[in-house]
N, C-alpha and C positions, 0 to 999 in steps of 0.2 A: 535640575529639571529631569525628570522622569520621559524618556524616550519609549514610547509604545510599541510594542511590535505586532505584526499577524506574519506566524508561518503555514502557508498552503503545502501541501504535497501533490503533486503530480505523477503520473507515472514513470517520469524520466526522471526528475529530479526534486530536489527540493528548494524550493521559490522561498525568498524571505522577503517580506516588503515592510516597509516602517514606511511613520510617521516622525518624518524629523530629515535635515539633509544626511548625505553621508557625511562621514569624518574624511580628511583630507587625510592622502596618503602620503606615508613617508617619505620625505626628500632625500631624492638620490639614492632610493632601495627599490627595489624590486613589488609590485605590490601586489596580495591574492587576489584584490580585485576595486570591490568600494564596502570597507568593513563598516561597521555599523554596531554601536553600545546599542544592544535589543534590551539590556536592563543594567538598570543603577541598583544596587543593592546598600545595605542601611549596614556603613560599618559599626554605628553603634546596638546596635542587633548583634553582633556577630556573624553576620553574612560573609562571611570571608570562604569563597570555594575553592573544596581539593578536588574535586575528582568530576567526571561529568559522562551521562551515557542519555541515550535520545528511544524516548519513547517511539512505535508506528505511526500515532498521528500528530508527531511533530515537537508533542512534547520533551521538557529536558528535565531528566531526574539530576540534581546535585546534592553532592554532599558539602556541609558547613562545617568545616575543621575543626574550628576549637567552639561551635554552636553545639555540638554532637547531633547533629541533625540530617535528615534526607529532607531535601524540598524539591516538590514539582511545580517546574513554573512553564502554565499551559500556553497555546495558540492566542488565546482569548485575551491575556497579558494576566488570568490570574497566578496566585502564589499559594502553594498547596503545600504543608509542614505533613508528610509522610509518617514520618516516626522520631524521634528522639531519645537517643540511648543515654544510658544513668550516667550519672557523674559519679569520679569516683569521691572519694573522701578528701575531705579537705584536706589540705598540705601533699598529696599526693605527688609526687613529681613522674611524670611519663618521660620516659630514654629521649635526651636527641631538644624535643620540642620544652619540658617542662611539666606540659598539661597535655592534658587527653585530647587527641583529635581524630577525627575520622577520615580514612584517606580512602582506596580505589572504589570504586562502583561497577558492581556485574547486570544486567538484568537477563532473566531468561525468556524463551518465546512465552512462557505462561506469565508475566509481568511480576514473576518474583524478582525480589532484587536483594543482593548479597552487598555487603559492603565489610569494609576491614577496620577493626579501633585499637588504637592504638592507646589505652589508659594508665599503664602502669602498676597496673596489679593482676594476679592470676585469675580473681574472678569475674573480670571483664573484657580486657585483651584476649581476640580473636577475632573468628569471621562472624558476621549476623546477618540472618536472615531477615528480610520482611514481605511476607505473603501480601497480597493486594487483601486491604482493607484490615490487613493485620495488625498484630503489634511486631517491633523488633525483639528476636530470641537469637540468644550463640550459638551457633551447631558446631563451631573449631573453637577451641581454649589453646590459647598460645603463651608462651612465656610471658612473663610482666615483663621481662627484657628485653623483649621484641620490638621494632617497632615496623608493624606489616602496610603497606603503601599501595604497589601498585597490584590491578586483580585482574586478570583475564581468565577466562572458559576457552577449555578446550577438552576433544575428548573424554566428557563426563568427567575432565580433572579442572579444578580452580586453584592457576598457576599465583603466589604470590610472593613479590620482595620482601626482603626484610630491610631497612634501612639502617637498621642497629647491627643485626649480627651480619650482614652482608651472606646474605642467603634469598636462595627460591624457595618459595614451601609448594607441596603441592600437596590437595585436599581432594576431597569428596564431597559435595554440596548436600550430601545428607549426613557429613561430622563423623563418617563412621572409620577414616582415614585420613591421617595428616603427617605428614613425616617434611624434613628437610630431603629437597628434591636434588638442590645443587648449590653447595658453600667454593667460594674460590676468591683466591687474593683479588681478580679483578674485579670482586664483586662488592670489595668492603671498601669503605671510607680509608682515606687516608689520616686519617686524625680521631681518636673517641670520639669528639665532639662531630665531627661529620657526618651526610646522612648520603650511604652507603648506594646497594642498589634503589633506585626510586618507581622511575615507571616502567609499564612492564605490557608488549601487547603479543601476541601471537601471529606469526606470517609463515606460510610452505612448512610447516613441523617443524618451527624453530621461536624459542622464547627470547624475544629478542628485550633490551633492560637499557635504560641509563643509570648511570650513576652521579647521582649530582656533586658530591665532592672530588672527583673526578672530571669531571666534565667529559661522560665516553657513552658513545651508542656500542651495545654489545648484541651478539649474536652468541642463543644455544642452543643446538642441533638436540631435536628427541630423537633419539634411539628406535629401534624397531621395537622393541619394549618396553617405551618408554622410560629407559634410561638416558640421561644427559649427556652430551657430547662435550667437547672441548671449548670454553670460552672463545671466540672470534672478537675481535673492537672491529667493529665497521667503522666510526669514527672517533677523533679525539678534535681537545684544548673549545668544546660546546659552552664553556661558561658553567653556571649554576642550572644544567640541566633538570627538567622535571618529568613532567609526563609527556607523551607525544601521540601522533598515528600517523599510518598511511595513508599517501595523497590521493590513489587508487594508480597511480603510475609507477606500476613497477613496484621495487624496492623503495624508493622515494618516499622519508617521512621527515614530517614536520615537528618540530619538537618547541615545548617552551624553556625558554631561559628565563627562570625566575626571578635573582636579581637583576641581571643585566637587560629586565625588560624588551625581550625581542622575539619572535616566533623565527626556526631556523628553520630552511628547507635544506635539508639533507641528505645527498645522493649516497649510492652504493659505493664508490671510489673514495668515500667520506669528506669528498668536500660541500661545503656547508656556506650559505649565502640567506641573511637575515632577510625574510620577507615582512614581517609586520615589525613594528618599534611601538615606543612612547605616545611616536608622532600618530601611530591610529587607535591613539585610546589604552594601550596596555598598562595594566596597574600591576606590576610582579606574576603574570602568567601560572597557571599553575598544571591546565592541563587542555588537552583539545579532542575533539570527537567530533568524526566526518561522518553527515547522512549526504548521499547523493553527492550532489555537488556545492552543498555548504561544508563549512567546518566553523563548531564553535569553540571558542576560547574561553576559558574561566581565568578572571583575573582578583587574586586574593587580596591583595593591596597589601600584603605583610611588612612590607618595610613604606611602599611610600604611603601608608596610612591615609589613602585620599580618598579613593573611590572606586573599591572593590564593583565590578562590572562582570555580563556576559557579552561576547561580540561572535557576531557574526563576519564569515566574509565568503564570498564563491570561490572557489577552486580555478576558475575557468580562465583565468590567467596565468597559472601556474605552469600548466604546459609551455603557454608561449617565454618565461621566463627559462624556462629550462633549453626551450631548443634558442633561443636566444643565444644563452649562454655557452650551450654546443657547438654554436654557432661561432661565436668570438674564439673559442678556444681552437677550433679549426681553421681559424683567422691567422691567430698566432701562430699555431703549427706550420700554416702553409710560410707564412713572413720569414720564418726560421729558414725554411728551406729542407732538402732532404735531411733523413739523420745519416745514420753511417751503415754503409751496406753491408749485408749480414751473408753471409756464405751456406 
């Protein structure tokens, strides 16, 4: 059954109301709030989403992995196919996945939107462009041996992973510049078959990454000129990390675990406590993106082949989960007793 949704915006926040109950929240976890499947998607379509970014009025652009597609699916509940990049040739093999799939999503204030493909050959693998009401075109050509993932904007540069070579690239959204911005052991996959650095967002002038065969939230300081700083782990042992974002608190970002089915809340000390599961709907996560005080999730279904979903849940429990949890742990501290006096 197909669950409708209507999202309003307000000036404070962003309101999601559906047609249909909430979904029950995870037993014995922490929860964002009362999530809610806003869409069922058609895995035999190829609806399966990587990347996701939120249009001004509410709307959500996604891209369709192995569909090669952007879709905007509006306020109204309709379903709008954006663009569609070529396929490559048959028997093609793409690094990593097999086949060609489309992974991070940029949009600019003018409703352009950049996204990254990963096909397997030199004349399709890079970044594409799609102007509103355009067609898609590549303004970055990247190696066939790439496989580029997660995309964020910053300073006129569009920061992105490689999950193959375990690298940052950073470009120019008018293609007139691309270079590897930042290669480092903690950046690559532990195994060929692994997929290296994956999502990738920007916070205080710093490119922060998971890496999902690894399972590590990274931190990389830019330079005053733009050059890369020292790799930091803010955190490890994340599972099958994917894409994430900030919660708006702090340093505080939520991240998906793709096989292990769970949305992690993620402090700066890297301890890490599952807020969403199975139990509110998660089909293998792949990636999240916060307006106001929602945050949606894309669920690709890649392994449990069930039923690739969008969900919604508020924020506004998150806090009280945290000072909760601040809370217990100055519980414990005090139960301990003093530590040992320092001179």
């Amino acid at each position: 059954m197909r669950i409708s949704s209507r999202i309003r915006i307000t000036a404070t926040a962003t309101v999601v109301a559906f047609a249909g109950a909430a979904l029950p929240a995870s037993a014995g976890t922490p929860g964002l709030g009362s999530p809610h499947i806003i869409r069922h998607l058609d895995l035999a379509a190829g609806q399966q989403p990587e990347n996701l970014t939120t249009e001004p009025n509410g709307s959500l652009d996604v891209t369709m992995s192995f569909a090669h597609q952007i879709v905007r699916f509006t306020a109204d509940g309709g379903t709008h196919v954006l663009g569609t990049l070529p396929a490559p040739p048959t028997g093609t093999n793409a690094p990593l996945t097999g086949r060609a799939f489309i992974g991070g999503i940029v949009r600019l204030p003018d409703g352009t939107l950049y996204v990254l493909y990963s096909a397997g050959t030199a004349d399709l693998t890079g970044l594409w462009r799609l102007r509103p009401g355009g067609v898609p075109s590549r303004v970055v050509p990247l190696p066939a041996n790439s496989v580029p993932n997660g995309l964020a904007l910053h300073g006129g540069y569009l920061y992105a992973t490689d999950s193959s070579l375990g690298a940052i690239w950073r470009m120019t959204p008018d293609g007139t510049a691309a270079a590897v911005w930042k290669k480092a052991p903690e950046l690559a996959a532990r195994t060929p078959s692994g997929f290296g650095a994956n999502g990738l967002k920007i916070r205080d002038n710093a490119v922060w990454v998971t890496t999902m065969d690894k399972g590590t939230l990274l931190r990389v300081p830019i330079g005053r000129h733009g050059t890369p700083g020292t790799v930091h782990t803010v955190a490890a042992g994340l599972g099958a990390v994917d894409d994430f974002t900030f919660t708006g608190h702090g340093d505080d970002v939520l991240a998906a675990d793709n096989a292990g089915n769970r949305v992690e809340l993620i402090r700066p000390d890297g301890s890490h406590t599952a807020v969403l599961t199975a139990a509110d709907g998660l089909q293998n996560p792949t990636s999240l993106a916060r307006r106001g005080d929602t945050v949606y999730v894309a669920d690709a279904s890649y392994y449990t082949h069930t039923d690739p979903n969008l969900i919604a849940a508020p924020v506004e429990l998150l806090e009280h989960v945290r000072v909760r949890d601040d809370a217990a742990g100055a519980g414990q501290r005090a139960a301990a007793g003093p530590g040992p006096r320092r001179s």
